[in-house]
HTML snippet that shows the backbone in 3Dmol.js (N, CA, C, O; Angstrom):
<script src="https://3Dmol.org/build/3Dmol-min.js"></script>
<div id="view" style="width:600px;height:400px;position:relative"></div>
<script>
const pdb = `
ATOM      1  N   UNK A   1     -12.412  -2.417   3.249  1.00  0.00           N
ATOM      2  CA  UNK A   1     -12.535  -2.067   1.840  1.00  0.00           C
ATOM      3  C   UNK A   1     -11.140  -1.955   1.232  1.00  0.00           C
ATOM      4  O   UNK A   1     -10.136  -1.406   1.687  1.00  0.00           O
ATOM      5  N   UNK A   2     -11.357  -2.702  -0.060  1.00  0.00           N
ATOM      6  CA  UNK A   2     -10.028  -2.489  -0.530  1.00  0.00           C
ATOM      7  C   UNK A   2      -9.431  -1.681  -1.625  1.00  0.00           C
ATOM      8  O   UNK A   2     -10.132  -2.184  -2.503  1.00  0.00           O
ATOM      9  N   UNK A   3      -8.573  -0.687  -2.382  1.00  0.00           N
ATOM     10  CA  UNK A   3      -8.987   0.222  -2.746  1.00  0.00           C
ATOM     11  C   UNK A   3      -7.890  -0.361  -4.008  1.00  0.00           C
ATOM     12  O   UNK A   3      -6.715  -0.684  -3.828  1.00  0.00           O
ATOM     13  N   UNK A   4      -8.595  -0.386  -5.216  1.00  0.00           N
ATOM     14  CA  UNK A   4      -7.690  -0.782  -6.262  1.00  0.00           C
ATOM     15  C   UNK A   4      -6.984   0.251  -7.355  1.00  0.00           C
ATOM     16  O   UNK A   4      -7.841   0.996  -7.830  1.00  0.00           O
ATOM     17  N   UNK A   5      -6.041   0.427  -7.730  1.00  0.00           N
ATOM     18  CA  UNK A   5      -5.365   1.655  -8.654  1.00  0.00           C
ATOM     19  C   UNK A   5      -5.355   1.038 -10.224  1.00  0.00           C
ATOM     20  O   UNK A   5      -5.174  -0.174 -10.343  1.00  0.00           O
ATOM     21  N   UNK A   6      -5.564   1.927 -11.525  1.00  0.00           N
ATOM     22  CA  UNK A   6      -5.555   1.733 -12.287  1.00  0.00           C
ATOM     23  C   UNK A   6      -3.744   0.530 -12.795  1.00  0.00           C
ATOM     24  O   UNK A   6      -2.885   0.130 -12.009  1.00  0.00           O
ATOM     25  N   UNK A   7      -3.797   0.382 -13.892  1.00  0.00           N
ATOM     26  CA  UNK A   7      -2.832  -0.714 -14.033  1.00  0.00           C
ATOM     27  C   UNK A   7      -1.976  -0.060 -14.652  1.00  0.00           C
ATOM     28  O   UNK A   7      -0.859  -0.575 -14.593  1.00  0.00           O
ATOM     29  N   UNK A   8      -2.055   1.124 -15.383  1.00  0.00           N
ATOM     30  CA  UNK A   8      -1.088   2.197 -15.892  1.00  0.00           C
ATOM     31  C   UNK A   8      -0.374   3.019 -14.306  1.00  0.00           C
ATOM     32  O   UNK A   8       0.831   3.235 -14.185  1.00  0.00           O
ATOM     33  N   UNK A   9      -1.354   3.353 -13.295  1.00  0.00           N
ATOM     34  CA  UNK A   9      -0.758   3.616 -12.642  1.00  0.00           C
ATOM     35  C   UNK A   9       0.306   2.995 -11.536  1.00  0.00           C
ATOM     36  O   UNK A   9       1.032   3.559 -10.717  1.00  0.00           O
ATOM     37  N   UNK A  10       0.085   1.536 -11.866  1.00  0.00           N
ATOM     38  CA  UNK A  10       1.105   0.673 -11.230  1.00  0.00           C
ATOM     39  C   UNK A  10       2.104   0.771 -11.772  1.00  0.00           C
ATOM     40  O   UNK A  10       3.089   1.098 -11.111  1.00  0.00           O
ATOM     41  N   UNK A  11       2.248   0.464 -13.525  1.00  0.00           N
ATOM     42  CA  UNK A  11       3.152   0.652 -14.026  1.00  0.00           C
ATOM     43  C   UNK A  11       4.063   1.125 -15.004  1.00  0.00           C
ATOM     44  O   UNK A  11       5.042   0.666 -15.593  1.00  0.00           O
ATOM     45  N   UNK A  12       3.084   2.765 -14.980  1.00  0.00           N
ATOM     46  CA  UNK A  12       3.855   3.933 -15.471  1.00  0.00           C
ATOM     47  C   UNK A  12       4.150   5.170 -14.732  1.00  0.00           C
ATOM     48  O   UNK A  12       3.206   5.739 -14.185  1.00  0.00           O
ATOM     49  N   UNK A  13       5.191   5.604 -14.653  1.00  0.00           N
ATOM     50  CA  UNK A  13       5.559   6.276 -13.367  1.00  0.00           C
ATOM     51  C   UNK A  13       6.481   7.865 -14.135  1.00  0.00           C
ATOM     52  O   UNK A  13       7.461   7.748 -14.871  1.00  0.00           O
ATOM     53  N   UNK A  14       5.958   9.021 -13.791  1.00  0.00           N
ATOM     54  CA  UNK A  14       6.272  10.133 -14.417  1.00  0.00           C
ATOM     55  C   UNK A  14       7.728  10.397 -13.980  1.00  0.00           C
ATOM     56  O   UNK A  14       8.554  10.755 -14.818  1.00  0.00           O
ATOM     57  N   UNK A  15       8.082  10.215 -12.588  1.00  0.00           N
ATOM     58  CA  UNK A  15       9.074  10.526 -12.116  1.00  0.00           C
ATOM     59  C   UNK A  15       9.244   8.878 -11.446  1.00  0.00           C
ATOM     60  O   UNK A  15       8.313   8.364 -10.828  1.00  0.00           O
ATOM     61  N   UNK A  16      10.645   8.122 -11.688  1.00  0.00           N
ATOM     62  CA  UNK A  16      10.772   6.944 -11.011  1.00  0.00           C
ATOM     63  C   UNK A  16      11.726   7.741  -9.888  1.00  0.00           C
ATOM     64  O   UNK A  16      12.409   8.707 -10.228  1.00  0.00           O
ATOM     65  N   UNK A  17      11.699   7.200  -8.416  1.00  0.00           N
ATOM     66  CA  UNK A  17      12.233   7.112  -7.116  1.00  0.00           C
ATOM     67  C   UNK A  17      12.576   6.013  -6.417  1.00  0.00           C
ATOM     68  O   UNK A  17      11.918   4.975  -6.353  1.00  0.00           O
ATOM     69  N   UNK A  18      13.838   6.291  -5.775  1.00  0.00           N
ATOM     70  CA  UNK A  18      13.884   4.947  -4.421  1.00  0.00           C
ATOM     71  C   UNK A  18      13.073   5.358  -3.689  1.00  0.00           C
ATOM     72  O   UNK A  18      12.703   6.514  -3.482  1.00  0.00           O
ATOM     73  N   UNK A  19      12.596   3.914  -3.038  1.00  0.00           N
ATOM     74  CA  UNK A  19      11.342   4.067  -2.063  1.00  0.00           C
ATOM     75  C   UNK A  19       9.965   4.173  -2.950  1.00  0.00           C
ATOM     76  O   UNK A  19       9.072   4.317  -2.114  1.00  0.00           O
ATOM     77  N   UNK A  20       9.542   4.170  -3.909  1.00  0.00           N
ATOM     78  CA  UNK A  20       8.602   3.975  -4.610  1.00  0.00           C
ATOM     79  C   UNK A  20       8.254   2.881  -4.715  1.00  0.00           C
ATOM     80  O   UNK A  20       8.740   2.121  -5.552  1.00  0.00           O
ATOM     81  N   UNK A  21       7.127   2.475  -3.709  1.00  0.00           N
ATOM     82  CA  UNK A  21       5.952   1.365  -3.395  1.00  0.00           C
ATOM     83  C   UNK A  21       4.951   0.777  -4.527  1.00  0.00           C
ATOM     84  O   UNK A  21       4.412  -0.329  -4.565  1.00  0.00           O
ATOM     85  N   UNK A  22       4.891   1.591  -5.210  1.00  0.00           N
ATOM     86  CA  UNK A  22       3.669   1.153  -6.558  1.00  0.00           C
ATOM     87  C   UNK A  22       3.351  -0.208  -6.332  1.00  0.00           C
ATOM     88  O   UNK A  22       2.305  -0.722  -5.937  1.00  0.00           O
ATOM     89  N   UNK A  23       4.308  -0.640  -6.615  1.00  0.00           N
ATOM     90  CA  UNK A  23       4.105  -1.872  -7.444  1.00  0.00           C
ATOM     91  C   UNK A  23       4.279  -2.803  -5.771  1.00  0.00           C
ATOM     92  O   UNK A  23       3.981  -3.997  -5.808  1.00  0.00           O
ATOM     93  N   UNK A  24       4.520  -2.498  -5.070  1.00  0.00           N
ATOM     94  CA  UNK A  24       4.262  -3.288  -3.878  1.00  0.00           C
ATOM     95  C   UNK A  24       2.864  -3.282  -3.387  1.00  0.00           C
ATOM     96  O   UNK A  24       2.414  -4.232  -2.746  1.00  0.00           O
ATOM     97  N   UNK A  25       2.037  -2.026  -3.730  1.00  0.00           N
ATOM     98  CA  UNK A  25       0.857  -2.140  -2.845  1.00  0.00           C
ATOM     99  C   UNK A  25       0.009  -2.927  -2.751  1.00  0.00           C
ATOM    100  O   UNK A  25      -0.755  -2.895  -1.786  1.00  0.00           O
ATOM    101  N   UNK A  26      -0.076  -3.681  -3.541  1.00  0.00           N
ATOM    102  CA  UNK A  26      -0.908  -5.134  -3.042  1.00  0.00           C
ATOM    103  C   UNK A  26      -0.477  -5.862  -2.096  1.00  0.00           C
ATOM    104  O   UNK A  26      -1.274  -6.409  -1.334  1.00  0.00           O
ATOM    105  N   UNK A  27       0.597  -5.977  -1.990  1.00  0.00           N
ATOM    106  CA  UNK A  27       1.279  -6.867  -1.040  1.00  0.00           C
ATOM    107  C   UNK A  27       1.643  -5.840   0.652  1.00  0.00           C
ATOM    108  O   UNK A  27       2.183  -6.201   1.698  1.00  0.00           O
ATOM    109  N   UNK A  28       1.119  -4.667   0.277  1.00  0.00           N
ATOM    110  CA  UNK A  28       1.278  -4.109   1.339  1.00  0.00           C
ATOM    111  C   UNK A  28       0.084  -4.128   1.890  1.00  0.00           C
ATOM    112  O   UNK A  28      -0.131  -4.536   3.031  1.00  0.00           O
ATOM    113  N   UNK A  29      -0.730  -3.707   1.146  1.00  0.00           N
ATOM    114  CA  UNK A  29      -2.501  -3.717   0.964  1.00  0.00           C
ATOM    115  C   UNK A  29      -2.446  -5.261   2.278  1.00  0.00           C
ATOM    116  O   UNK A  29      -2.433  -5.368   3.504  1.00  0.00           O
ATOM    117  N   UNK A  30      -2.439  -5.638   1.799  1.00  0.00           N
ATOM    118  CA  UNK A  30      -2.671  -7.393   2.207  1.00  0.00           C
ATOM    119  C   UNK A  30      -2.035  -7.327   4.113  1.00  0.00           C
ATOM    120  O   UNK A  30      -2.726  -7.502   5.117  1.00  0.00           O
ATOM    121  N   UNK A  31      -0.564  -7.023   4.039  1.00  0.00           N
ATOM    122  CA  UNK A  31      -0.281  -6.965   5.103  1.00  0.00           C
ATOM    123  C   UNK A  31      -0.719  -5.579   6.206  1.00  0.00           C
ATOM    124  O   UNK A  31      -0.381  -5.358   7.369  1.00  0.00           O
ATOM    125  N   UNK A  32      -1.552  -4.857   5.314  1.00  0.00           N
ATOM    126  CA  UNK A  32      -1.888  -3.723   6.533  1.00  0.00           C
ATOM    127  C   UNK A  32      -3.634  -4.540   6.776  1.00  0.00           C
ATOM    128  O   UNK A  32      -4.317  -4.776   7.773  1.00  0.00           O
ATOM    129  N   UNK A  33      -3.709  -4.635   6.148  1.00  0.00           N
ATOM    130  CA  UNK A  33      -5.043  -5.432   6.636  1.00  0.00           C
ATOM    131  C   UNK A  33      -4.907  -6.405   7.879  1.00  0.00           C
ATOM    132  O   UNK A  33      -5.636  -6.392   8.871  1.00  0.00           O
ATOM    133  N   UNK A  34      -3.826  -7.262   7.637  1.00  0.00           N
ATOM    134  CA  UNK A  34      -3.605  -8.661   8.246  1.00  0.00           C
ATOM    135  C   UNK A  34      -3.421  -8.064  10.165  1.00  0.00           C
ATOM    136  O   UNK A  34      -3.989  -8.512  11.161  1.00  0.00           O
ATOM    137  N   UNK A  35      -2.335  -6.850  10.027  1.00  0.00           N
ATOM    138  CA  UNK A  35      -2.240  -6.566  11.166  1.00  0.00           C
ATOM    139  C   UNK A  35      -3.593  -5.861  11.464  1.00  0.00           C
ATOM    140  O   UNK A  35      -3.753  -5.565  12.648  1.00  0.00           O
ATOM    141  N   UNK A  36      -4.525  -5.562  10.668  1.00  0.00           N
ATOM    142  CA  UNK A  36      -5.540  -4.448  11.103  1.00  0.00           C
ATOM    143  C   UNK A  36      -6.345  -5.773  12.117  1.00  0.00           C
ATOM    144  O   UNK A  36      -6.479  -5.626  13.332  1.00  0.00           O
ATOM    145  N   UNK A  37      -6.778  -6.906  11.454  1.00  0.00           N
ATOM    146  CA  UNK A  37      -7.861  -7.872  11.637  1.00  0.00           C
ATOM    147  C   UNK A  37      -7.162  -8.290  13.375  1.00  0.00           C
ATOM    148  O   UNK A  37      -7.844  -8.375  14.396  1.00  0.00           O
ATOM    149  N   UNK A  38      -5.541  -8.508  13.268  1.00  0.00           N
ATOM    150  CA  UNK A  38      -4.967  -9.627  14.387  1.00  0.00           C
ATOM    151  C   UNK A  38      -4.751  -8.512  15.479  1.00  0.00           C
ATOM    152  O   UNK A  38      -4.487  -8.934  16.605  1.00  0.00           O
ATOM    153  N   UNK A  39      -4.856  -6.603  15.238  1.00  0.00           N
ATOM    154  CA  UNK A  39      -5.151  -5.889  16.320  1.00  0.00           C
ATOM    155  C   UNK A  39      -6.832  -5.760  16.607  1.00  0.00           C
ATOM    156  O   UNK A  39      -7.323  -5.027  17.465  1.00  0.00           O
ATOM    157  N   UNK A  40      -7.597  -6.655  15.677  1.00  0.00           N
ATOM    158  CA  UNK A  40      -9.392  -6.344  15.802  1.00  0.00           C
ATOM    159  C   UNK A  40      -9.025  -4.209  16.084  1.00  0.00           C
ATOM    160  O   UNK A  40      -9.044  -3.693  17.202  1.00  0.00           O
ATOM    161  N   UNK A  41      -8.751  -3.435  14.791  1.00  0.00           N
ATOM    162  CA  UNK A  41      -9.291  -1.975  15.112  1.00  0.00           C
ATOM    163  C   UNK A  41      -9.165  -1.514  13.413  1.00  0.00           C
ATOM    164  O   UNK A  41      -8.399  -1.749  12.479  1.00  0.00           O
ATOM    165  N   UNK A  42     -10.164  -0.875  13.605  1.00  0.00           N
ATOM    166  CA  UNK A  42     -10.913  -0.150  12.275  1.00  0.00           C
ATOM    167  C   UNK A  42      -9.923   0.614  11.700  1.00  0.00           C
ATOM    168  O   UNK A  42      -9.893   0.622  10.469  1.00  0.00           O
ATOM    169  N   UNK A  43      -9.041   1.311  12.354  1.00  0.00           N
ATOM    170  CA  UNK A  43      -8.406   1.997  11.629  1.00  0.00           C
ATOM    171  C   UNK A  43      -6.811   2.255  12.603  1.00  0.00           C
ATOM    172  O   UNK A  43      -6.643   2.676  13.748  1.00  0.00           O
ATOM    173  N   UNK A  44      -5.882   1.815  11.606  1.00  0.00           N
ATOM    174  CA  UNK A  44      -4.259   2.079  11.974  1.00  0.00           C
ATOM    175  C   UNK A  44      -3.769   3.575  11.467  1.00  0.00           C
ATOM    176  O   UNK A  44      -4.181   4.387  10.639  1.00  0.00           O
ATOM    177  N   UNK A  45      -2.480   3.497  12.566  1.00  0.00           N
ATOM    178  CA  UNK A  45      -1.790   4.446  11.879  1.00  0.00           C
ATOM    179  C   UNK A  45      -0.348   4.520  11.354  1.00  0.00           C
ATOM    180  O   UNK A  45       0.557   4.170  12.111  1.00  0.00           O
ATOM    181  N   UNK A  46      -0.044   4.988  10.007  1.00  0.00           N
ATOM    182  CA  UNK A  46       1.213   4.025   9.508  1.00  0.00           C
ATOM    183  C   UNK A  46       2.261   5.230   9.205  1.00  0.00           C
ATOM    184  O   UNK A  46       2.007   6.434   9.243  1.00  0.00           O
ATOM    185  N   UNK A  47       3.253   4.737   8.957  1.00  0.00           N
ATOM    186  CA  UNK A  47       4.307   6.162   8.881  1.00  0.00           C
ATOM    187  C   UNK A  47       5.426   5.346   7.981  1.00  0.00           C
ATOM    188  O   UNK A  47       6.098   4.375   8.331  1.00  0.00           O
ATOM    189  N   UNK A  48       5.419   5.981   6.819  1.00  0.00           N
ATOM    190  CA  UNK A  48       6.651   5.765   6.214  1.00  0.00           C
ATOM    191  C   UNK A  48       7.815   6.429   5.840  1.00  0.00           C
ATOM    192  O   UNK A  48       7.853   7.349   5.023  1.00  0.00           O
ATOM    193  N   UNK A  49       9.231   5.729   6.732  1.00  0.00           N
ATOM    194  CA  UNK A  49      10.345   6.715   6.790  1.00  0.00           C
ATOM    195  C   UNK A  49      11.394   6.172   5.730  1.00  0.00           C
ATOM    196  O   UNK A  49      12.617   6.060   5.808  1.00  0.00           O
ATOM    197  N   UNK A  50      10.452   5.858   4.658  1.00  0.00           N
ATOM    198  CA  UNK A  50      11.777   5.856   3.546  1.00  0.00           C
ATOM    199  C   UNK A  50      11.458   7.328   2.508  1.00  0.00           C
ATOM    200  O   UNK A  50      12.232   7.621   1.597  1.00  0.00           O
TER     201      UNK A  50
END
`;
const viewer = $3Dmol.createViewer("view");
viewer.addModel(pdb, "pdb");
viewer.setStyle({}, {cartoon: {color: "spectrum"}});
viewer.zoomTo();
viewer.render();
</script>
């Protein structure tokens, strides 16, 4: 399932940050899937150290 965010919230941002993904998550979306399907498991676990 893929989980979609409003389009204001892509690209209006109360506080802007480095390391702020917004606007990547489709393209992240896409690649956490890709590894989900090529490990065949329902659910990963991800850690982000930025």
């Amino acid at each position: 399932m893929t989980l979609c965010e409003s389009k204001d919230y892509l690209t209006k941002q109360i506080i802007t940050y480095i390391g702020n993904k917004r606007s990547l998550s489709s393209f992240i979306d896409k690649g956490v899937l890709l590894v989900q399907k090529e490990l065949n498991k329902s659910k990963l676990r991800l850690f982000d150290v930025s």
